[in-house]
N, CA, C and O atoms as CSV, one atom per row, in Angstrom:
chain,resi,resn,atom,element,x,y,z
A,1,UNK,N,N,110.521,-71.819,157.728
A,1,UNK,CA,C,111.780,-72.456,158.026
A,1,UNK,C,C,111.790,-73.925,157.630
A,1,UNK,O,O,112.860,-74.424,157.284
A,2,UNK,N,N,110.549,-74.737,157.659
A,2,UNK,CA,C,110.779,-75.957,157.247
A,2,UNK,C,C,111.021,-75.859,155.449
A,2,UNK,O,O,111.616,-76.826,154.973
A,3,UNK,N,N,110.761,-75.193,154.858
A,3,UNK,CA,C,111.053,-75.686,153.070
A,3,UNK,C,C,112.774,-75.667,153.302
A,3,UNK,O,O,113.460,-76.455,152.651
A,4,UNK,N,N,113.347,-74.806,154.177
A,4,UNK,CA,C,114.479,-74.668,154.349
A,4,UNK,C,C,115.604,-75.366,154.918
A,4,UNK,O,O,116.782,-75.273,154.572
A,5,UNK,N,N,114.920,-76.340,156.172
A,5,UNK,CA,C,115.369,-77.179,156.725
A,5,UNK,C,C,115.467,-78.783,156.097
A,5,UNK,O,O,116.275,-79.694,156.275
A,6,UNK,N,N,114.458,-78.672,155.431
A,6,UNK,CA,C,113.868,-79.637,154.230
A,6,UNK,C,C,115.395,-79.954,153.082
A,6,UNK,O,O,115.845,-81.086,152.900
A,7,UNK,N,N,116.027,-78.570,152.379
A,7,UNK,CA,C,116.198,-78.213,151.690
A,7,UNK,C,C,118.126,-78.387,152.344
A,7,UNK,O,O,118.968,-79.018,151.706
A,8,UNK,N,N,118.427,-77.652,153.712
A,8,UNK,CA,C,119.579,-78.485,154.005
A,8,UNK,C,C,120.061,-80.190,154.636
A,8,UNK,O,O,121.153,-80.710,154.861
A,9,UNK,N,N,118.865,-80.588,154.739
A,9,UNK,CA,C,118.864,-81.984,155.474
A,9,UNK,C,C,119.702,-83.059,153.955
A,9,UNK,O,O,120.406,-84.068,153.962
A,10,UNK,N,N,119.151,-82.175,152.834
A,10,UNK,CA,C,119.470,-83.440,151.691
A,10,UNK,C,C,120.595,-82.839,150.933
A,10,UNK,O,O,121.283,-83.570,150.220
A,11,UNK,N,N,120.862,-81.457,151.034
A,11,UNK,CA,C,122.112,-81.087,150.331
A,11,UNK,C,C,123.095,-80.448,150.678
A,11,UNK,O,O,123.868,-79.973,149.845
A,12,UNK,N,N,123.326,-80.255,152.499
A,12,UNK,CA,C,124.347,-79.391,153.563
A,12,UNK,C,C,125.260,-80.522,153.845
A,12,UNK,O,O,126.426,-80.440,153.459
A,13,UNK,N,N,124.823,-81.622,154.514
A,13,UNK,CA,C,125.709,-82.590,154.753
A,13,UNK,C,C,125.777,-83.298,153.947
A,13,UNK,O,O,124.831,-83.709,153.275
A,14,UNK,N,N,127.085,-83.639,153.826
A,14,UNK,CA,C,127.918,-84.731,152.970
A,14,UNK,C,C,128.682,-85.589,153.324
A,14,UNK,O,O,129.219,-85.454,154.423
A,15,UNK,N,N,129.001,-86.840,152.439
A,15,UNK,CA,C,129.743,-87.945,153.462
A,15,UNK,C,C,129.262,-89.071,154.082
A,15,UNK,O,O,128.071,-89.380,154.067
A,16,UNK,N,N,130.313,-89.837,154.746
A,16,UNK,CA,C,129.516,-90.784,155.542
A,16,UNK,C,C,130.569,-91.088,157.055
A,16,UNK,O,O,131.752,-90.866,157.312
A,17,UNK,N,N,129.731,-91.534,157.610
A,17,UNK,CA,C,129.592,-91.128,159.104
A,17,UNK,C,C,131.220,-92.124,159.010
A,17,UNK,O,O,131.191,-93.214,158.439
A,18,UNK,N,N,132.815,-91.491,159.748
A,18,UNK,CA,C,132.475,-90.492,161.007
A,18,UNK,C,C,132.665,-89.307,160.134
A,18,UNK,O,O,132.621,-88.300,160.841
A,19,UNK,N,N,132.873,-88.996,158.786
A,19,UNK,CA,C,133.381,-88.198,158.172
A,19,UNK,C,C,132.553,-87.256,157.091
A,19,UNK,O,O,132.575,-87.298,155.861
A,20,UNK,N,N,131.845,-86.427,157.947
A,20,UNK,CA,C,130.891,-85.758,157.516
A,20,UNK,C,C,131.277,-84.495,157.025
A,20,UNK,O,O,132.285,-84.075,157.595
A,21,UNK,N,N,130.746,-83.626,156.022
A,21,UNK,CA,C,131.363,-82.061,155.883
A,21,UNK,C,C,129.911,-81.407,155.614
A,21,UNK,O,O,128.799,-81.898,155.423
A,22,UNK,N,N,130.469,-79.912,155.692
A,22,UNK,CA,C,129.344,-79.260,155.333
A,22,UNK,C,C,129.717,-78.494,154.086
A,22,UNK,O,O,130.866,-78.236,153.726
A,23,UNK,N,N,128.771,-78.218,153.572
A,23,UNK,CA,C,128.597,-77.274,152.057
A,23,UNK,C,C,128.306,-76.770,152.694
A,23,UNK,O,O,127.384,-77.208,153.382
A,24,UNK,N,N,128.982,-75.152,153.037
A,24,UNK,CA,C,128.235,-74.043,153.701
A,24,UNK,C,C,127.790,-72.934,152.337
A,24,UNK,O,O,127.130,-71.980,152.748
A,25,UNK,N,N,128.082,-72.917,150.605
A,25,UNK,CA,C,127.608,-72.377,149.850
A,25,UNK,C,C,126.008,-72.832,149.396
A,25,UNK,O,O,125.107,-72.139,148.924
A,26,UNK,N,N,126.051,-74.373,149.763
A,26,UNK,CA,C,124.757,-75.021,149.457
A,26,UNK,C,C,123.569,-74.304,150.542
A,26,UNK,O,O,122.437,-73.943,150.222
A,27,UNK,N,N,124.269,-74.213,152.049
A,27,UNK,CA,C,123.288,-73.946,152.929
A,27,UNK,C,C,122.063,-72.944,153.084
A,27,UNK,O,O,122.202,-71.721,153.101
A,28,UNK,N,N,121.056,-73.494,153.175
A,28,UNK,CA,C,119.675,-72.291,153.079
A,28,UNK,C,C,119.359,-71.791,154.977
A,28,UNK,O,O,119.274,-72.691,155.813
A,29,UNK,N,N,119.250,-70.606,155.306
A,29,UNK,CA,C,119.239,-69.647,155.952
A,29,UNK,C,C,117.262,-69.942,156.191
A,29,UNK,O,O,116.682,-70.484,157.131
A,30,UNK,N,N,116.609,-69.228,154.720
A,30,UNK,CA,C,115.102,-69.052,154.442
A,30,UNK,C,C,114.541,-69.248,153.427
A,30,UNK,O,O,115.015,-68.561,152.522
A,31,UNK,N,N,113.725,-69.879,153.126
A,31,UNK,CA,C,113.254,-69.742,151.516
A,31,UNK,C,C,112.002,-69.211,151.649
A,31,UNK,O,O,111.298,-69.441,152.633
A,32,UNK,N,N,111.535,-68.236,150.362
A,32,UNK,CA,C,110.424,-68.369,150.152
A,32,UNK,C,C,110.318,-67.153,149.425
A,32,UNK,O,O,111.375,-66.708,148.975
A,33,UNK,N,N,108.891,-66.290,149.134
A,33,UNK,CA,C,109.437,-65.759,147.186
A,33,UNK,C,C,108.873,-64.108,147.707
A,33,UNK,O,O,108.172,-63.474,146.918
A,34,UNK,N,N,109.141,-63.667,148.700
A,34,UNK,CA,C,109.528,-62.023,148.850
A,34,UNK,C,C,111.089,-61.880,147.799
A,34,UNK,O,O,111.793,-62.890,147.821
A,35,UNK,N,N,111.625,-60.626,146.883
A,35,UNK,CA,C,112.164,-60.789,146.466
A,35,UNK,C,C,113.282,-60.197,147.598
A,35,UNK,O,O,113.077,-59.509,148.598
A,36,UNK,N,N,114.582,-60.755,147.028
A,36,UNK,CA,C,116.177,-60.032,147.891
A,36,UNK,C,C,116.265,-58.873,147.685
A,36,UNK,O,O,115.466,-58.272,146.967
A,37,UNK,N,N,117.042,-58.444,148.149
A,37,UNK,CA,C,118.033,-57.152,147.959
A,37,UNK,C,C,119.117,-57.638,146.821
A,37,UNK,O,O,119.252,-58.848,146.642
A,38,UNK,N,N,119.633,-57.014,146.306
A,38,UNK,CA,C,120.475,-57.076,144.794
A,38,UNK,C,C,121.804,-56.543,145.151
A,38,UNK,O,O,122.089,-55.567,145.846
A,39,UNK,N,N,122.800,-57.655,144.332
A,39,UNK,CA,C,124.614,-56.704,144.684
A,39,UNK,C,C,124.598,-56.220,146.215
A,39,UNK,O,O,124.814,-55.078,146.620
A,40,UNK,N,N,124.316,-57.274,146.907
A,40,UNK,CA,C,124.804,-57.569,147.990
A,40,UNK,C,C,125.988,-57.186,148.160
A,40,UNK,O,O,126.387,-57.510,147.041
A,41,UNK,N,N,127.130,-56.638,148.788
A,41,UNK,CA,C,128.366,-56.779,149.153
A,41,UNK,C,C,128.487,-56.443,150.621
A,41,UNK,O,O,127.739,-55.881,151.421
A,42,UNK,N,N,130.201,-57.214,150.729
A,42,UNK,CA,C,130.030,-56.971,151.838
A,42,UNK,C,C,131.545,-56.656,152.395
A,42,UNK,O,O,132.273,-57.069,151.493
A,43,UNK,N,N,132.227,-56.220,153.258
A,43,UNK,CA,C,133.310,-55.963,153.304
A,43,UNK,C,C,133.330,-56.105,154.975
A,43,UNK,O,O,132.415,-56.224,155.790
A,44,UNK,N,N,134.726,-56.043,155.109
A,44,UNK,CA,C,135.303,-56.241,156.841
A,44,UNK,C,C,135.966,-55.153,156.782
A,44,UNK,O,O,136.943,-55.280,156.044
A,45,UNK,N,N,135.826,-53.739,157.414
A,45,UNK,CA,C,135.806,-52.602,157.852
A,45,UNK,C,C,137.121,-52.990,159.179
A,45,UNK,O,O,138.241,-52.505,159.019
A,46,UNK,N,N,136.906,-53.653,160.109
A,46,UNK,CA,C,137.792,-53.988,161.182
A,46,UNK,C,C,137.635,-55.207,161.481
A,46,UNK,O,O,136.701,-55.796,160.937
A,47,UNK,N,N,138.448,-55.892,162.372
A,47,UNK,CA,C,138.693,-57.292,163.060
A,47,UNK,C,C,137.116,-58.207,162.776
A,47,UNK,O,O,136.877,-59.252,162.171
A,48,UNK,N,N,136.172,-57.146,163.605
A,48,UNK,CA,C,135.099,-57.947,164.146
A,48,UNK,C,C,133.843,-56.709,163.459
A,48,UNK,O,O,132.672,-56.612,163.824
A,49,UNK,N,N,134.317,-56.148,162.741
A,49,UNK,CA,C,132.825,-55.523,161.860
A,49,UNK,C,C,132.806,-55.754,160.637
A,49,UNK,O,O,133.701,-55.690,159.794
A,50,UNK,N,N,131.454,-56.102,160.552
A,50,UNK,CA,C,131.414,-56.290,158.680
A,50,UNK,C,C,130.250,-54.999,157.983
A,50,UNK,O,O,129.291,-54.512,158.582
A,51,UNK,N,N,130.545,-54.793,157.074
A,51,UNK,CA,C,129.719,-53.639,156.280
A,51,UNK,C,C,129.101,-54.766,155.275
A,51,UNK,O,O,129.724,-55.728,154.826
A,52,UNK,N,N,127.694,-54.422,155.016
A,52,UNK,CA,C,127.155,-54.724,153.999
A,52,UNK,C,C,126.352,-53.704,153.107
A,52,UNK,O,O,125.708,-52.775,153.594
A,53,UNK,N,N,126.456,-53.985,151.611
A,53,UNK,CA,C,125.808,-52.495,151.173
A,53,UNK,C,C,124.734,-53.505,149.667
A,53,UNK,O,O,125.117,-54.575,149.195
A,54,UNK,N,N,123.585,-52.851,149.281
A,54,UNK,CA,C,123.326,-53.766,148.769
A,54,UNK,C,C,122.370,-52.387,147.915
A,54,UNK,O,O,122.255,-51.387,148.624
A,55,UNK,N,N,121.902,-52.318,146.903
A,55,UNK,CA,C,120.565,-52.013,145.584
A,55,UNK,C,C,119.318,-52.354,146.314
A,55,UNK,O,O,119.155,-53.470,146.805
A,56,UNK,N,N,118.250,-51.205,146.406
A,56,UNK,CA,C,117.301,-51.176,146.698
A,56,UNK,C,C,116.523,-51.311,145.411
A,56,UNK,O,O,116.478,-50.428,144.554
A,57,UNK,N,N,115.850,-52.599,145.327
A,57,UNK,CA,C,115.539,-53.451,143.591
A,57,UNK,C,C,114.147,-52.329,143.084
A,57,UNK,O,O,113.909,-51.852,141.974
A,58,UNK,N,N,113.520,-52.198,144.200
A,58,UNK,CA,C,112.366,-51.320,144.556
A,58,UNK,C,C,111.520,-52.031,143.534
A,58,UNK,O,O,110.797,-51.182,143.012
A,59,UNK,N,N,111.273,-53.357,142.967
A,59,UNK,CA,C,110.382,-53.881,142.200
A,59,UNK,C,C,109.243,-54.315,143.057
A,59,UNK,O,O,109.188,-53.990,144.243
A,60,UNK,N,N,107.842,-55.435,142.166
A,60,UNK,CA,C,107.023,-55.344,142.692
A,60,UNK,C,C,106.786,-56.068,143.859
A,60,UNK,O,O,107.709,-56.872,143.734
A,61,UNK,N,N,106.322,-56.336,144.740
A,61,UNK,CA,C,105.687,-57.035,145.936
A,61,UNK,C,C,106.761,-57.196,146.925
A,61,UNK,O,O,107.193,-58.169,147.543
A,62,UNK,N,N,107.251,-55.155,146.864
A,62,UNK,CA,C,108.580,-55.059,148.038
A,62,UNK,C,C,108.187,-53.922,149.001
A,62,UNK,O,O,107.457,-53.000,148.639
A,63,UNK,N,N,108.603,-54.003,150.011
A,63,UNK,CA,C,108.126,-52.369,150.650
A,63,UNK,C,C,109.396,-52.082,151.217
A,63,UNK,O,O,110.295,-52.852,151.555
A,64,UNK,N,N,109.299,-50.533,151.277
A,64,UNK,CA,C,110.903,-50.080,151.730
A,64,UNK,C,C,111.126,-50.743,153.292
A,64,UNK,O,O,112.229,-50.984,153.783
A,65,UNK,N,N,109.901,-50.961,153.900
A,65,UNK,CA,C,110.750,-51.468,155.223
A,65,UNK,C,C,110.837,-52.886,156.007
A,65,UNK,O,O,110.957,-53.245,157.179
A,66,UNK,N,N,110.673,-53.691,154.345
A,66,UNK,CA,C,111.407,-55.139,154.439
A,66,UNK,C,C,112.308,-55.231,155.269
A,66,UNK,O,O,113.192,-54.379,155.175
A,67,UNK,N,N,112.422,-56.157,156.254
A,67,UNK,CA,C,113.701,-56.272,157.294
A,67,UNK,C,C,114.923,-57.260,156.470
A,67,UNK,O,O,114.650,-58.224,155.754
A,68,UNK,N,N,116.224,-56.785,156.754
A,68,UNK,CA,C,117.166,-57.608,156.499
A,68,UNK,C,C,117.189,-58.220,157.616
A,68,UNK,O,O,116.933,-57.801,158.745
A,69,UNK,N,N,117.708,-59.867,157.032
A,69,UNK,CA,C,118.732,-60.562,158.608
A,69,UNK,C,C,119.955,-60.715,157.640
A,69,UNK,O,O,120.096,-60.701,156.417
A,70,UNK,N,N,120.844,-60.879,158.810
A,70,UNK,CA,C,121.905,-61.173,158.324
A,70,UNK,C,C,122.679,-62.543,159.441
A,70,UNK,O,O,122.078,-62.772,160.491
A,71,UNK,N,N,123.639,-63.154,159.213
A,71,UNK,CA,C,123.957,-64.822,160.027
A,71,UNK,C,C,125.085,-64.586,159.788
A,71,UNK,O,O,125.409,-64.160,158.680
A,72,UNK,N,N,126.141,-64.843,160.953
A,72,UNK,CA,C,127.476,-64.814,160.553
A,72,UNK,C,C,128.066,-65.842,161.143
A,72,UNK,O,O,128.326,-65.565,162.314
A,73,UNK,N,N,128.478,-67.208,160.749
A,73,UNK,CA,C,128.767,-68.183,161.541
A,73,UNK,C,C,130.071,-68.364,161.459
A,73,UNK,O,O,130.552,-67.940,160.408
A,74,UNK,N,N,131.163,-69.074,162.553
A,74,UNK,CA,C,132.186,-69.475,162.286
A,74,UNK,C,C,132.672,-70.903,162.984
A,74,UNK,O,O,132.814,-71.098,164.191
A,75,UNK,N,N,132.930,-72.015,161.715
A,75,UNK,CA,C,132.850,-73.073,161.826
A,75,UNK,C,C,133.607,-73.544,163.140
A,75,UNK,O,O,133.197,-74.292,164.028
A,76,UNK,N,N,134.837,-72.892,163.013
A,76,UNK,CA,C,135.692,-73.063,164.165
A,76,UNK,C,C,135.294,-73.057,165.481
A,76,UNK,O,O,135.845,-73.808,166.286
A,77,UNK,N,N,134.551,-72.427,165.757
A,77,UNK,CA,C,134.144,-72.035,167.243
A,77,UNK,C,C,133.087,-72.290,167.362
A,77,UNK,O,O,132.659,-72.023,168.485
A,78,UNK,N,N,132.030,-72.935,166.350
A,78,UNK,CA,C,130.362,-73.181,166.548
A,78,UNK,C,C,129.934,-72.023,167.091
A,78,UNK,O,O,129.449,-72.046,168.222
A,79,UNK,N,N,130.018,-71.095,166.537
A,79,UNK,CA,C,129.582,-69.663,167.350
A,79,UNK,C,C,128.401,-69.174,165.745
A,79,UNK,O,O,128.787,-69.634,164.671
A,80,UNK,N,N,127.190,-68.365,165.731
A,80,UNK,CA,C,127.031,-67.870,164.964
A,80,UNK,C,C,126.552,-66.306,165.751
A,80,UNK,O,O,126.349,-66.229,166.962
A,81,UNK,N,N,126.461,-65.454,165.060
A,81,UNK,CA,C,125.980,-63.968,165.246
A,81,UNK,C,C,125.656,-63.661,164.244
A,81,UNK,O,O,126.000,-64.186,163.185
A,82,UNK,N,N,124.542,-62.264,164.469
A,82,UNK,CA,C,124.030,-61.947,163.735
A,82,UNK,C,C,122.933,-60.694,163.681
A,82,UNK,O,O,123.226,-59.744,164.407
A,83,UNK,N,N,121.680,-60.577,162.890
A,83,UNK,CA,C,120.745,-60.141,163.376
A,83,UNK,C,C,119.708,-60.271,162.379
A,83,UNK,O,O,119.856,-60.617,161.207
A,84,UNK,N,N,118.125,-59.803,163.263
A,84,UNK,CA,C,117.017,-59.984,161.913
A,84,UNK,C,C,116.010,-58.973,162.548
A,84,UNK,O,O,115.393,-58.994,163.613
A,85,UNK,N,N,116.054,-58.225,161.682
A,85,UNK,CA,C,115.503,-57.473,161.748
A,85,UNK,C,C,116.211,-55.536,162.104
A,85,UNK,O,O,117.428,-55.418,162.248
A,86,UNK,N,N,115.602,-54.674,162.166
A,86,UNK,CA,C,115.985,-52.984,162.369
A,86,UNK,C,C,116.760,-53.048,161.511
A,86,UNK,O,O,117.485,-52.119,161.867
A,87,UNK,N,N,117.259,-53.466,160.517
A,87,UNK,CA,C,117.718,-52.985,159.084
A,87,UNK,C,C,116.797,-52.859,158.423
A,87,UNK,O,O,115.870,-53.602,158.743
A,88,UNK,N,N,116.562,-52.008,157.328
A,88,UNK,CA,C,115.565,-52.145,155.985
A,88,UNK,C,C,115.701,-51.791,154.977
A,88,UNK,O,O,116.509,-50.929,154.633
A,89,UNK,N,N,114.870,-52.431,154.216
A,89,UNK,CA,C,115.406,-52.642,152.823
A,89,UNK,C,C,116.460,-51.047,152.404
A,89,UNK,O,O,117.667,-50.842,152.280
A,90,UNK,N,N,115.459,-50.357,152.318
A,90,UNK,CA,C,115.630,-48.523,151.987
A,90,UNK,C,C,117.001,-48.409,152.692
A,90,UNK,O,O,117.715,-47.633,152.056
A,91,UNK,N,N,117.668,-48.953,153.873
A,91,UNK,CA,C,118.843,-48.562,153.922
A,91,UNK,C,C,119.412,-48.464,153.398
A,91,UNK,O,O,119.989,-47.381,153.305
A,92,UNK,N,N,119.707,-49.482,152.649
A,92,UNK,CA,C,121.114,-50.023,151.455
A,92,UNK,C,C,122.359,-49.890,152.169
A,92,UNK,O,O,123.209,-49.263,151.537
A,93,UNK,N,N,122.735,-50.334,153.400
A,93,UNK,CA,C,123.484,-50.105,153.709
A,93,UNK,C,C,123.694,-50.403,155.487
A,93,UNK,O,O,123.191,-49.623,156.296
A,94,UNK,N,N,124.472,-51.589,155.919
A,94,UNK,CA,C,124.513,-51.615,157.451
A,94,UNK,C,C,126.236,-51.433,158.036
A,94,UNK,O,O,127.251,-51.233,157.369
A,95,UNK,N,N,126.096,-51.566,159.286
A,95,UNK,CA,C,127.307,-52.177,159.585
A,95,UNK,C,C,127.341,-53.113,160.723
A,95,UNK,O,O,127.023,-52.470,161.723
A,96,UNK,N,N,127.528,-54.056,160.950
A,96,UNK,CA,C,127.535,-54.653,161.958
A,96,UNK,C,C,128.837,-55.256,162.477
A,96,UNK,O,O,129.775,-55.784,161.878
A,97,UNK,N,N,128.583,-54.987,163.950
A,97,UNK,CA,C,129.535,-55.586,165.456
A,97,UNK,C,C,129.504,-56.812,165.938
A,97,UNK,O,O,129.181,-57.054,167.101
A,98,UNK,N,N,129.812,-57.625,165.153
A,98,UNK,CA,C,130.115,-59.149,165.688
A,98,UNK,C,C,131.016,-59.494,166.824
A,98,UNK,O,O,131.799,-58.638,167.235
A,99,UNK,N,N,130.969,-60.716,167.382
A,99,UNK,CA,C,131.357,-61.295,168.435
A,99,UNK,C,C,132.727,-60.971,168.294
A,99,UNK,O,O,133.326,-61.450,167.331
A,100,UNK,N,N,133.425,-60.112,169.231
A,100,UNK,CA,C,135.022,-60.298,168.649
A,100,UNK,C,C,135.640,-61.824,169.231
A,100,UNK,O,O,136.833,-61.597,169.432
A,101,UNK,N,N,135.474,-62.662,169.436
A,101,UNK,CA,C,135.551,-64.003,169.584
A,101,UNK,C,C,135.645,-64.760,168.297
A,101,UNK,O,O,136.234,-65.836,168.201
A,102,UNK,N,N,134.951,-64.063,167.168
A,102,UNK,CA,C,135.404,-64.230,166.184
A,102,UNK,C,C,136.172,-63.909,165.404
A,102,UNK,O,O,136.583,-64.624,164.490
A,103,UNK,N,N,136.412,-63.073,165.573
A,103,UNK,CA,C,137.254,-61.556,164.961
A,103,UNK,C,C,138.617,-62.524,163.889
A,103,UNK,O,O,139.173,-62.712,164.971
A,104,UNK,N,N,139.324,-63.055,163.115
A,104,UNK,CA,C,140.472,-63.243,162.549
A,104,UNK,C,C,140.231,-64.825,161.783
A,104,UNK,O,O,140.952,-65.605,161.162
A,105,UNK,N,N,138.898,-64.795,162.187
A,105,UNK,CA,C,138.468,-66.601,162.316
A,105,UNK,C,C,137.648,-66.509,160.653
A,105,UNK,O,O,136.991,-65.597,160.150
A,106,UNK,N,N,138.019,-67.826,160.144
A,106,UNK,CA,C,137.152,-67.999,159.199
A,106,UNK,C,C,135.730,-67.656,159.222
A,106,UNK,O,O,135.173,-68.286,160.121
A,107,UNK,N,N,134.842,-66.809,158.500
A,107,UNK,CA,C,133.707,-67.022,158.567
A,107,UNK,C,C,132.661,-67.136,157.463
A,107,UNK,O,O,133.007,-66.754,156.346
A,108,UNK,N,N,131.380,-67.631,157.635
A,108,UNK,CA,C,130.598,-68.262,156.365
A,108,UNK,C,C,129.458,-67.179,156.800
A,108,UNK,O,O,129.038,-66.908,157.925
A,109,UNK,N,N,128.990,-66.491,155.132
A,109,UNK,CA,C,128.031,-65.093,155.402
A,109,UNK,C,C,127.037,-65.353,154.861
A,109,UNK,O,O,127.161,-65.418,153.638
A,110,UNK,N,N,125.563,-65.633,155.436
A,110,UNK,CA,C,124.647,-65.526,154.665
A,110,UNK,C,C,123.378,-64.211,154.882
A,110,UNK,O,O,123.390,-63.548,155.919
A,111,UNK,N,N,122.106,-63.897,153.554
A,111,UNK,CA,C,121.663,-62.699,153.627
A,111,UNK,C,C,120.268,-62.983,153.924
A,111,UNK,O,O,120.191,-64.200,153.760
A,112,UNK,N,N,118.992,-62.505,154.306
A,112,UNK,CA,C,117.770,-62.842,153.737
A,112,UNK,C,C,117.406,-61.595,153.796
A,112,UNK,O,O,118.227,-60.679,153.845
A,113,UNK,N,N,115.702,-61.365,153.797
A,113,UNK,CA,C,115.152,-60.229,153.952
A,113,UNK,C,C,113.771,-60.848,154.171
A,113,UNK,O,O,113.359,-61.840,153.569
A,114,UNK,N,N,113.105,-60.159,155.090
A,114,UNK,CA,C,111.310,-60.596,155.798
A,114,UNK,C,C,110.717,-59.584,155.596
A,114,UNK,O,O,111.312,-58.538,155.333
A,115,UNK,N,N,109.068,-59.696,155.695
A,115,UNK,CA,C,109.094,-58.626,155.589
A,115,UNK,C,C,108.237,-58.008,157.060
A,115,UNK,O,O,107.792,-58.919,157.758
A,116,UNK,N,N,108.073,-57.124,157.383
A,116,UNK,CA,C,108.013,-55.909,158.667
A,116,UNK,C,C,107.252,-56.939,159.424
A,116,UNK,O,O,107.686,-57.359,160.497
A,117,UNK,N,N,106.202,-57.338,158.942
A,117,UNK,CA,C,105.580,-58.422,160.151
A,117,UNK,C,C,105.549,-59.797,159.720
A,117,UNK,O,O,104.618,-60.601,159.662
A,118,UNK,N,N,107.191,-59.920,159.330
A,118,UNK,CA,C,107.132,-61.637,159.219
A,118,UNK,C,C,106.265,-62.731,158.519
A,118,UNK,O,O,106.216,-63.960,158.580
A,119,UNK,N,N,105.763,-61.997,157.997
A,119,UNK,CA,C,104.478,-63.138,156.602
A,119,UNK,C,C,105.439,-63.306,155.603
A,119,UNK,O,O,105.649,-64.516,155.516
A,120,UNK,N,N,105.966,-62.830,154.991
A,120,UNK,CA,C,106.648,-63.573,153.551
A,120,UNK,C,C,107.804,-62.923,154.011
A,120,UNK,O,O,107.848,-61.914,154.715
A,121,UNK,N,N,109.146,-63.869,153.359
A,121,UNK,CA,C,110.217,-63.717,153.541
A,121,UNK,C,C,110.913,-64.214,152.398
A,121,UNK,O,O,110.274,-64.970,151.667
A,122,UNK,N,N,112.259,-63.905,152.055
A,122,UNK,CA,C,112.935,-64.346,151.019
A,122,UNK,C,C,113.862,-65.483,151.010
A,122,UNK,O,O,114.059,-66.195,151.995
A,123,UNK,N,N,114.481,-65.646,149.755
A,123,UNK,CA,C,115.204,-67.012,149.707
A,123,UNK,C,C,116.409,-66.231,150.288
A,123,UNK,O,O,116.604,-65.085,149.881
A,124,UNK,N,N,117.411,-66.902,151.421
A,124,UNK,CA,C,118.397,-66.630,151.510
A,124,UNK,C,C,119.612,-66.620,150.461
A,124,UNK,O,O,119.505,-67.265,149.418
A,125,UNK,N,N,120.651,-65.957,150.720
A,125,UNK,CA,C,121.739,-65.953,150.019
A,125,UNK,C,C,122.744,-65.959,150.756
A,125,UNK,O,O,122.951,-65.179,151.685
A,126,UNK,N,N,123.720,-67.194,150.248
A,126,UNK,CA,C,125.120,-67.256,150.699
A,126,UNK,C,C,125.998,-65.873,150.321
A,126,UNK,O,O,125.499,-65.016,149.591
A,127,UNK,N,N,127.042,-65.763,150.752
A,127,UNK,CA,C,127.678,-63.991,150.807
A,127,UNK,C,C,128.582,-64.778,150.531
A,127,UNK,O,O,129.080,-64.526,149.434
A,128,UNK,N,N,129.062,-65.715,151.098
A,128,UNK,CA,C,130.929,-65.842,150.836
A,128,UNK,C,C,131.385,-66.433,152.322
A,128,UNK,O,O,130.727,-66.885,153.259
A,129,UNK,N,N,132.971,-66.202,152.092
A,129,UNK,CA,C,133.560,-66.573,153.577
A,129,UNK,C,C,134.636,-65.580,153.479
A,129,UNK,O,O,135.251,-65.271,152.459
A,130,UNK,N,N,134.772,-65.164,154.553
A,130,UNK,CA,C,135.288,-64.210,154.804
A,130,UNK,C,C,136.754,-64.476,155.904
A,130,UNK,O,O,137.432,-63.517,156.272
């Protein structure tokens, strides 16, 4: 988490004080060189569920039961949800039940993937806003 924290301290915030913003496309989640999941997508199924479906790359130094996380924040409400981990790679495929507190609200999506016992993990990926 620190190459990551490292990594939004100098390029998330912008501005100068009182008028600060965030790059939430710039923002890093995790870095580090397990590879992603591929063609990520992701869709809003209802109010407060999102589907994500993604290519199992199945290249080298991956195992099918790499954990996904997934982060779903919404600026408005300082609320984030989410999860990390009981997805895996081999799914290709989740759905998740977010806070309906968020439900209609802007939100900023990012992806990673760890792997089963947390030693190497991947570079996150921004998803979009939804």
């Amino acid at each position: 988490m620190s190459a990551a924290f490292s990594e939004n301290y100098h390029k998330v915030v912008v501005g100068t004080h009182p008028n600060y913003t965030v790059v939430y496309h710039e923002f890093v989640i995790s870095k580090g060189n397990l590879p992603m999941i591929e063609e990520v997508a992701m869709e809003l199924q209802a109010p407060n569920v999102l589907k994500l479906s993604w290519l199992d790359n199945g290249i080298k130094n991956t195992s099918f039961d790499d954990q996904v996380m997934l982060v779903i924040y919404c600026p408005e409400l300082h609320v984030t949800d989410g999860f990390s981990g009981g997805i895996k790679r081999r799914d290709k495929q989740c759905t998740f039940k977010f806070n309906p507190k968020m439900a209609g609200k802007r939100l900023e999506v990012y992806v990673s993937i760890s792997s089963l016992n947390r030693k190497k993990i991947g570079n996150s990926r921004y998803l979009g806003s939804i």
